[in-house]
C-alpha positions as CSV (number, residue, x, y, z in Angstrom):
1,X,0.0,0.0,0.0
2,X,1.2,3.8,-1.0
3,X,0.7,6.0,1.9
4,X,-0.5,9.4,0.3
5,X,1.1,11.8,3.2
6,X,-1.1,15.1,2.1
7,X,-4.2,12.9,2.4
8,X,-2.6,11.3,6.0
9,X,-1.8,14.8,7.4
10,X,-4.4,16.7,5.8
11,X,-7.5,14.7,7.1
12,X,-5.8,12.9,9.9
13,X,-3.5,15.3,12.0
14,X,-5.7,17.6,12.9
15,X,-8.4,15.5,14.9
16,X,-5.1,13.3,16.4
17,X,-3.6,16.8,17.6
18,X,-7.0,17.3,19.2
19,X,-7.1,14.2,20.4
20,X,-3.8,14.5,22.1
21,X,-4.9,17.7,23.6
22,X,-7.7,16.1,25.6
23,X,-5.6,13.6,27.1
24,X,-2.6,15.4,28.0
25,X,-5.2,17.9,29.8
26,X,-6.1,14.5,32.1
27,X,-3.0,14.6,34.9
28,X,-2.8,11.0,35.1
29,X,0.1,10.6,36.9
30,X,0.2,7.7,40.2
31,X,-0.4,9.4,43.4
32,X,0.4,6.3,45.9
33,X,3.4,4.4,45.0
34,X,2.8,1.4,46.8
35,X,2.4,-1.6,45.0
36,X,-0.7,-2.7,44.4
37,X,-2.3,0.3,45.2
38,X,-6.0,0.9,43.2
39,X,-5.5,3.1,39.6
40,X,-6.4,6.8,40.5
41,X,-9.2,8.5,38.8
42,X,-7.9,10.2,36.7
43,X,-5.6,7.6,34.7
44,X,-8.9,5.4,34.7
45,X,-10.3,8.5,32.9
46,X,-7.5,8.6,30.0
47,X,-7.7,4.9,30.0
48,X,-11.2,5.0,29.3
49,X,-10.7,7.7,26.7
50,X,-8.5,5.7,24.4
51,X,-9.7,2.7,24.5
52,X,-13.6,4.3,23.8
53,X,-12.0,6.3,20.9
54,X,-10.6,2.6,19.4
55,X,-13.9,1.3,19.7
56,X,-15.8,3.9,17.9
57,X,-13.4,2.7,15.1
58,X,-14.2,-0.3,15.2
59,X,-11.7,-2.2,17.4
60,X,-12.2,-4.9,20.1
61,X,-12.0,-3.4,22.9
62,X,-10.8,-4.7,27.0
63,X,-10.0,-2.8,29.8
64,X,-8.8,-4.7,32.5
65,X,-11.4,-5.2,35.6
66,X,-8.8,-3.3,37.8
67,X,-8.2,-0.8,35.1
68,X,-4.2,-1.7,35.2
69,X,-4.5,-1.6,31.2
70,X,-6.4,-1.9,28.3
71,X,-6.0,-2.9,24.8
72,X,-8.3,-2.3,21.2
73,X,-7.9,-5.7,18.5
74,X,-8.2,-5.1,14.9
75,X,-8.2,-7.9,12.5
76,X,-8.0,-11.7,13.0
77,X,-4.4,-12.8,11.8
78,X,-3.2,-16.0,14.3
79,X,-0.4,-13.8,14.9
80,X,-0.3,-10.5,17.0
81,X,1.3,-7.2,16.1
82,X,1.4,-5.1,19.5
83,X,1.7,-1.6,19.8
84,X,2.2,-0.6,23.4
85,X,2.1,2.8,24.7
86,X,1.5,4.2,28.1
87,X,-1.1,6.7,29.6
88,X,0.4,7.7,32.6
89,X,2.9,10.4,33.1
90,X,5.6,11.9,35.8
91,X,4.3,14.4,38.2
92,X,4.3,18.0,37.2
93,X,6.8,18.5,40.1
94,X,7.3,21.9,40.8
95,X,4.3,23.9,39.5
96,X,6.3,27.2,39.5
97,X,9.0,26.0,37.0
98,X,6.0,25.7,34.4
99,X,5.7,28.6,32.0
100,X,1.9,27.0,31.3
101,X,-0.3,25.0,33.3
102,X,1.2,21.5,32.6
103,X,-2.6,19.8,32.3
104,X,-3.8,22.7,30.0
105,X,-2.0,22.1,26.7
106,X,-1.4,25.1,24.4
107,X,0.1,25.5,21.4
108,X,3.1,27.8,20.9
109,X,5.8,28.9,18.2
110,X,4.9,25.9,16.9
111,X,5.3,23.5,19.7
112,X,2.4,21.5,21.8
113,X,3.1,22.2,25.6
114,X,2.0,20.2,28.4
115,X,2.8,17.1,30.4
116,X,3.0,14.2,28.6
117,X,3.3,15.8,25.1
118,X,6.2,13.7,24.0
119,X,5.9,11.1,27.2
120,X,3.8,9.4,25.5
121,X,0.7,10.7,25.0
122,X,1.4,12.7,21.9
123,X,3.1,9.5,19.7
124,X,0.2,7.3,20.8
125,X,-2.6,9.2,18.9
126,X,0.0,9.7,16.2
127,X,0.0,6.1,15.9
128,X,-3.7,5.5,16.7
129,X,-4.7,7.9,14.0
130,X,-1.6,6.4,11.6
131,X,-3.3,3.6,11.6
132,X,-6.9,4.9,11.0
133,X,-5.8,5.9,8.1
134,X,-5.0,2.7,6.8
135,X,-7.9,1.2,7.7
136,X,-9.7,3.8,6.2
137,X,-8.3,3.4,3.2
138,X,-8.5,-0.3,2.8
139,X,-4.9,-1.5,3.9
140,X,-5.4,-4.9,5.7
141,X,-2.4,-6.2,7.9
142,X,-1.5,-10.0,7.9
143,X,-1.2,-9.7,11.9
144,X,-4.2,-8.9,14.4
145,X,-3.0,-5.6,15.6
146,X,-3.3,-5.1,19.0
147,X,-3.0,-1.4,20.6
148,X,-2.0,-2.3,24.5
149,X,-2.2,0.5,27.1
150,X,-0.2,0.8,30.3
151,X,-1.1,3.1,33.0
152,X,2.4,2.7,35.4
153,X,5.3,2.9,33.1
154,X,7.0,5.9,35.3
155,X,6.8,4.0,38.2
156,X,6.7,0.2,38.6
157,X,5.2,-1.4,35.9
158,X,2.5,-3.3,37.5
159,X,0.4,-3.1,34.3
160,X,2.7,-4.9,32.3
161,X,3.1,-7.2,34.3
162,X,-0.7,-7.9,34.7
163,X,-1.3,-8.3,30.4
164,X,1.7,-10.4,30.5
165,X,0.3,-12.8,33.1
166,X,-3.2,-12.6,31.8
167,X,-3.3,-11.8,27.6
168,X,-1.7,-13.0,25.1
169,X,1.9,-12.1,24.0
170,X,3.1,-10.3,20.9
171,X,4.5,-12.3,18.1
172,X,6.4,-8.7,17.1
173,X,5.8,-5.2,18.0
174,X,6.9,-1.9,18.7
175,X,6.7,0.9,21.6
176,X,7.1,4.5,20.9
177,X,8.1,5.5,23.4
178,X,12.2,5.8,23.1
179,X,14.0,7.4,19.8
180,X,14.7,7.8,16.5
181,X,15.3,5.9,14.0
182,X,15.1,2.7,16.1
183,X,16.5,1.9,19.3
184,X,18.3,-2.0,18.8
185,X,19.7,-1.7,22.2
186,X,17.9,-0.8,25.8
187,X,20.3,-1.0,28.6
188,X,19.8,-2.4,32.0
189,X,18.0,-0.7,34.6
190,X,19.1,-1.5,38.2
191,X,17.3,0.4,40.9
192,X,19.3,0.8,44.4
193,X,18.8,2.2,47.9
194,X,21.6,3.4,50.2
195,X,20.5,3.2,53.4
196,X,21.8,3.8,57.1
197,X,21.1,4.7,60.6
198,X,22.8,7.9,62.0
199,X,22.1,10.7,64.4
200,X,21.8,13.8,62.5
201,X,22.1,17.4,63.0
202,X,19.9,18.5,59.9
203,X,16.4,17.1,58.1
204,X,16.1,17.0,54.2
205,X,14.1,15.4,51.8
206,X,13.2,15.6,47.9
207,X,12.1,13.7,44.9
208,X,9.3,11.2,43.5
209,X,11.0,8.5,41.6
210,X,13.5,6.5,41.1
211,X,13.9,7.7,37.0
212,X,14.2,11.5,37.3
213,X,16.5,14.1,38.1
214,X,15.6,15.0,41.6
215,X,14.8,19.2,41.4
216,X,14.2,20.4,44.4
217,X,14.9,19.8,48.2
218,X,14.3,20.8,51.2
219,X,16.8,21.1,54.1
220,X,16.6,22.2,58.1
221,X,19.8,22.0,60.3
222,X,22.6,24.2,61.0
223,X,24.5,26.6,58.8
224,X,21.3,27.2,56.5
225,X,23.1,30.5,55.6
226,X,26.6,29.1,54.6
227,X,25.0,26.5,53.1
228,X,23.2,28.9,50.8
229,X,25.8,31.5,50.0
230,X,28.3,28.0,49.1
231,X,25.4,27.0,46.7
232,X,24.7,30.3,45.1
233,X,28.9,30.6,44.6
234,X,28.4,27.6,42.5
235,X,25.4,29.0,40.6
236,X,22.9,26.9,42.7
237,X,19.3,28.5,43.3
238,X,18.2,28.0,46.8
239,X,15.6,30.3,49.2
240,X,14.1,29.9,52.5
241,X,10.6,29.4,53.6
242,X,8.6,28.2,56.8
243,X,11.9,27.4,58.5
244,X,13.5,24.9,55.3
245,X,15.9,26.1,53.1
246,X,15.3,25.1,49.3
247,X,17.4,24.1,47.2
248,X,16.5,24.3,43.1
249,X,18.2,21.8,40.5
250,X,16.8,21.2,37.3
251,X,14.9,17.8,36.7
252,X,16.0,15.1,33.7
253,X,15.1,11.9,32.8
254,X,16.9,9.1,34.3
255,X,18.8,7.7,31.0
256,X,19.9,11.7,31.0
257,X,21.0,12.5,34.4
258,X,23.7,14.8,33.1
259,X,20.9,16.8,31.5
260,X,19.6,17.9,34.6
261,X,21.1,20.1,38.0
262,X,20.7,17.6,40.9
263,X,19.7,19.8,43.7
264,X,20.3,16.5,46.1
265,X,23.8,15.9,45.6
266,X,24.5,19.9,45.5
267,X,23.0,20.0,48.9
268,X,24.6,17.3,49.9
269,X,28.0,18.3,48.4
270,X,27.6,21.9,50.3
271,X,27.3,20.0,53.6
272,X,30.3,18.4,53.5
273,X,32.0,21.5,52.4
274,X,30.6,23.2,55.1
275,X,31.7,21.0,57.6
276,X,28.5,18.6,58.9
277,X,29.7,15.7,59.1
278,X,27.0,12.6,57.9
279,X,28.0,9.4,56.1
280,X,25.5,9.9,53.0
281,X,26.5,13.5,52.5
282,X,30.1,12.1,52.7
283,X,29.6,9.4,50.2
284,X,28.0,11.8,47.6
285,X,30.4,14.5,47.7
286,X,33.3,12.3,46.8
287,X,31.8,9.6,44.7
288,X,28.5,10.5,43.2
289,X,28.0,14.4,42.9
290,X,28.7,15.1,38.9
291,X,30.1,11.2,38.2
292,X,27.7,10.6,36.3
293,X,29.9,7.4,35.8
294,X,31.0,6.7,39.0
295,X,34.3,5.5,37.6
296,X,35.7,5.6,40.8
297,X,33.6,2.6,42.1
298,X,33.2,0.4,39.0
299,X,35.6,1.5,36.3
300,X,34.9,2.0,33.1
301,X,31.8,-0.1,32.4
302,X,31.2,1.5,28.9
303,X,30.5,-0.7,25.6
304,X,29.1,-0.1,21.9
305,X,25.7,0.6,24.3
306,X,27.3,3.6,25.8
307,X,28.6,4.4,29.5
308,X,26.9,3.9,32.5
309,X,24.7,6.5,34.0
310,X,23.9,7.0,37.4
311,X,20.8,9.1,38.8
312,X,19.7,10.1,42.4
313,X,15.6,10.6,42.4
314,X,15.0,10.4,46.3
315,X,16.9,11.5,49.2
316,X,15.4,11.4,52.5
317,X,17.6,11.9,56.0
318,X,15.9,12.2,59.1
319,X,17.5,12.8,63.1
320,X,17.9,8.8,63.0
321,X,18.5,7.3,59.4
322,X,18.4,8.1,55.4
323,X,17.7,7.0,52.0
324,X,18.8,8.1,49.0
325,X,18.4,6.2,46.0
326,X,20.3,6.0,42.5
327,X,18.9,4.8,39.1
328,X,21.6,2.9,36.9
329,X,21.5,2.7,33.3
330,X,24.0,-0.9,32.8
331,X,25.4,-0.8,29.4
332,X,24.0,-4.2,27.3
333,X,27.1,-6.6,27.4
334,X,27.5,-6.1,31.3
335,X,26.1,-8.1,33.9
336,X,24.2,-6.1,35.8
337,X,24.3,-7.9,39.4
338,X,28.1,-8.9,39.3
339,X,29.5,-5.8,37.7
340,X,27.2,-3.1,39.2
341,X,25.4,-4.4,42.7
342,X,27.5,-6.5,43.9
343,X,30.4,-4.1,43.7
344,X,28.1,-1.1,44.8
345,X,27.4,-3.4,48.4
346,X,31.0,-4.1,48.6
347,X,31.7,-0.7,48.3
348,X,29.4,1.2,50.1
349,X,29.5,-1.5,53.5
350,X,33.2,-0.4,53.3
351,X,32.4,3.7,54.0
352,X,29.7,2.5,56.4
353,X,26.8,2.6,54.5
354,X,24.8,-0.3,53.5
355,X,22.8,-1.1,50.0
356,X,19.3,-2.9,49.0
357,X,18.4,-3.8,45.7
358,X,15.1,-2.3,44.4
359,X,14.5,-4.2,41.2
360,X,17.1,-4.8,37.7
361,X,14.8,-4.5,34.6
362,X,16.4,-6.4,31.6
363,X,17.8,-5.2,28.3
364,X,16.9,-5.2,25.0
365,X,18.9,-6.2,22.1
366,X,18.2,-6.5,18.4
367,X,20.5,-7.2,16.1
368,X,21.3,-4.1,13.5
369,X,21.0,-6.5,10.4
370,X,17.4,-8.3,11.9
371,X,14.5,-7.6,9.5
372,X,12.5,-5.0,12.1
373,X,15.8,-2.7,12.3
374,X,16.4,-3.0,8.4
375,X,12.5,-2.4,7.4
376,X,12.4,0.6,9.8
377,X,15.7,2.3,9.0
378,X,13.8,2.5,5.5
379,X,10.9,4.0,6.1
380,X,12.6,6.3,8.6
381,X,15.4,7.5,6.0
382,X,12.8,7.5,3.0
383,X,10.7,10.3,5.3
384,X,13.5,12.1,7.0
385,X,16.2,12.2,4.2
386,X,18.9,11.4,6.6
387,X,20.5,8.8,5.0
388,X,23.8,8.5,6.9
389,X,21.3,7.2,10.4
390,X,21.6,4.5,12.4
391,X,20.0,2.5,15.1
392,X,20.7,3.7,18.1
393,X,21.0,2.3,21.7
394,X,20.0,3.9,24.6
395,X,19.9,4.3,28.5
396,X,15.9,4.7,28.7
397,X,14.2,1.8,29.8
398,X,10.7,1.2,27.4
399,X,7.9,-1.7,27.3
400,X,10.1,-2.7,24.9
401,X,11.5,-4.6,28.0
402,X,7.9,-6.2,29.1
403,X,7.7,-8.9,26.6
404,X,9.8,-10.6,23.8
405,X,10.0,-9.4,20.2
406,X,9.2,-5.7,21.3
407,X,11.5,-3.2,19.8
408,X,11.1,0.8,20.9
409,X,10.7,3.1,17.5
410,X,10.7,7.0,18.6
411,X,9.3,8.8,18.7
412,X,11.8,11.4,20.0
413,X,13.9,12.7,17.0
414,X,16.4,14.7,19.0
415,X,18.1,12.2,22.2
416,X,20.3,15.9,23.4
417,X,17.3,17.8,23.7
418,X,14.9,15.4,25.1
419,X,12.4,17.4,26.8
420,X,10.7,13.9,28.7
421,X,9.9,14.8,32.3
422,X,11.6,17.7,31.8
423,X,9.8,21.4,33.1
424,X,7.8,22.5,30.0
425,X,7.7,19.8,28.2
426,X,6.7,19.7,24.6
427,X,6.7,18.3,21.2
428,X,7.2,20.2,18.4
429,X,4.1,20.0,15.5
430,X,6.4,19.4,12.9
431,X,7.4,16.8,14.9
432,X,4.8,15.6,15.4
433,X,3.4,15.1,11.4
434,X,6.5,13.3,10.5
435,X,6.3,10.8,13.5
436,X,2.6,10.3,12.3
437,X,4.1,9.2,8.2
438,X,7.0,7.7,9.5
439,X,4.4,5.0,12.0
440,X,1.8,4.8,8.4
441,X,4.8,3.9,6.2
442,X,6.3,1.5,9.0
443,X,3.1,0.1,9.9
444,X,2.9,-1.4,6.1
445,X,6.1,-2.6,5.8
446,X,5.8,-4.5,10.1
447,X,2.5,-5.9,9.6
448,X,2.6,-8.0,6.3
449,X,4.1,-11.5,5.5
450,X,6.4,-11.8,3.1
């Protein structure tokens, strides 16, 4: 089948666009983190929304009786073509780092702003209405196609987990929800808390999650006023209020930790410079404020995959113990457990601290000459005229991981100026048209036999 793009983007993009708007404007990010804990309202909402908009086109439609995901069927092929995407976000975080309301998406210099824009709610209705368009206009795919929706990517998966216990897997498929052209290689997540008793003189806490940049925390303990004259010598925004002092960083995704300004590990950092002695604040200051490798620990850990990352999204420290967690990113050839945790424990138990393991999420690894890589680097060079691309690995962690066969295909186009659970997050509408041809044009080539 020819995919006519002025008929695709002329009579499709504009309703997906609106369509995107109405979602993103539905804050459906997890309120409790425990596991287990019921779906909130409002990601039940979005959840409903999709899958309601599928079935008004005809699909098969399922949500899941605890609303932990949802999917919309079209066709009967014996084999199943999955497109997973997720409906749930990050938090907003701080609301006064938003030039807009973050659930009221606008449109400006050609960009759509608001949470979840680019992650992921804007490339699932591009690929939603991508493949309206086909339908429409009579392609039919040798798979069943299978639209799956998660609702706790950002935090601990539980919905994938649930479809893959309960539904049936994907024979192939794609999640876009990582970059372009094609990401053949997902690293490794491992998730770790340092832990610790000690009496302290100071309080602090900050952060959400495990997978983000943490932005802003808050301290109370002595030297408030050296602490905040070190930080603003080094550039670092901090103020005082009820008592606290706050300290401003600037939040990143946790495959881009270097993109962001920890405000942990600079508050942590100007404690030990100004002379507080506390095991954690110790232990940051010389091993994991701005080694973004941690070299000193491990080595060099890097491969064709790229280097390790590290990432701090929580800190807590109270008078009697603390927390503060990190967020690797394990290039592909390493093993995870004996070349990261296990010499993390070691480590750590040696400076007094001690280490639990949260959870290691497995990689992803496609070869660059498989038929998936090959068919998409095609459509993707055909739309984009970059011939001289290649498949990329990355740091992210996607469904891609959930199930077998599942490769992540964008839809971010540029990985250094990822705006994903970044402050004002957007996607720009040019952006967002070629993502929409690039999933029609891929969508022919996936889904029939040859």
């Amino acid at each position: 089948m020819n995919v006519e793009k002025e008929i695709l983007l002329g009579q499709y993009f504009d309703q997906a666009l609106e369509e995107t708007k109405k979602i993103v404007a539905i804050p459906s990010y997890r309120r409790d983190l425990t596991y287990g804990a019921p779906v909130h309202e409002d990601t039940k909402k979005v959840l409903d929304h999709c899958v309601e908009l599928l079935n008004t086109f005809g699909f098969k439609t399922f949500i899941a009786p605890d609303y932990r995901y949802g999917y919309a069927d079209y066709g009967d092929g014996d084999k199943l073509f999955g497109i997973i995407c997720h409906l749930d976000v990050v938090p907003a975080g701080n609301i006064d780092e938003w030039e807009t309301n973050p659930f009221e998406p606008i449109i400006k210099d050609g960009k759509l702003i608001g949470r979840g824009t680019f992650d992921d709610k804007g490339p699932t209705m591009m690929n939603i209405f991508a493949f309206k368009y086909l339908i429409d206009n009579g392609f039919e795919p040798d798979y069943k196609i299978r639209f799956i929706f998660g609702t706790s990517e950002e935090t601990n998966w539980e919905c994938m987990e649930a479809y893959v216990k309960n539904e049936q897997l994907c024979d192939l498929g794609y999640v876009p929800d990582g970059h372009f052209p094609v990401v053949y290689a997902e690293k490794w997540i491992a998730d770790v808390d340092l832990i610790g008793n000690f009496d302290s003189e100071f309080e602090l806490s900050g952060g959400e999650v495990y997978n983000a940049v943490n932005d802003i925390v808050k301290y109370k303990g002595p030297k408030q006023n050296e602490i905040a004259s070190w930080l603003k010598e080094n550039s670092i925004e901090s103020y005082e209020s009820d008592g606290y002092l706050f300290v401003k960083g600037v939040s990143a995704h946790g495959s881009l930790p270097f993109k962001g300004v920890s405000a942990s590990t600079w508050l942590l950092k100007a404690i030990h410079e100004n002379g507080i002695y506390h095991p954690l604040s110790s232990f940051v200051s010389e091993y994991a404020h701005l080694n973004f490798d941690m070299k000193e620990i491990f080595g060099d850990l890097s491969d064709e995959t790229g280097d390790l990352t590290a990432c701090n999204g929580i800190v807590s420290v109270s008078k009697t113990d603390y927390r503060f967690t990190i967020n690797f990113r394990i290039p592909c050839t390493k093993d995870p457990k004996k070349d990261v945790v296990e010499v993390l424990e070691k480590f750590v138990n040696e400076k007094g601290l001690k280490m639990k393991l949260s959870s290691i999420e497995d990689r992803v690894y496609f070869p660059k000459d498989s038929d998936v890589v090959k068919n998409i680097m095609e459509v993707y060079k055909e739309v984009t005229g970059d011939l001289k691309a290649e498949p990329i690995a990355i740091g992210g962690g996607t469904f891609a991981k959930s199930m077998p066969n599942m490769i992540a295909f964008g839809a971010e186009f540029d990985l250094n100026d990822s705006t994903m659970h970044a402050y004002n997050e957007y996607v720009k509408i040019d952006d967002l048209k070629k993502m929409m041809e690039i999933y029609a044009k891929s969508l022919v080539k996936l889904t029939k036999f040859k």
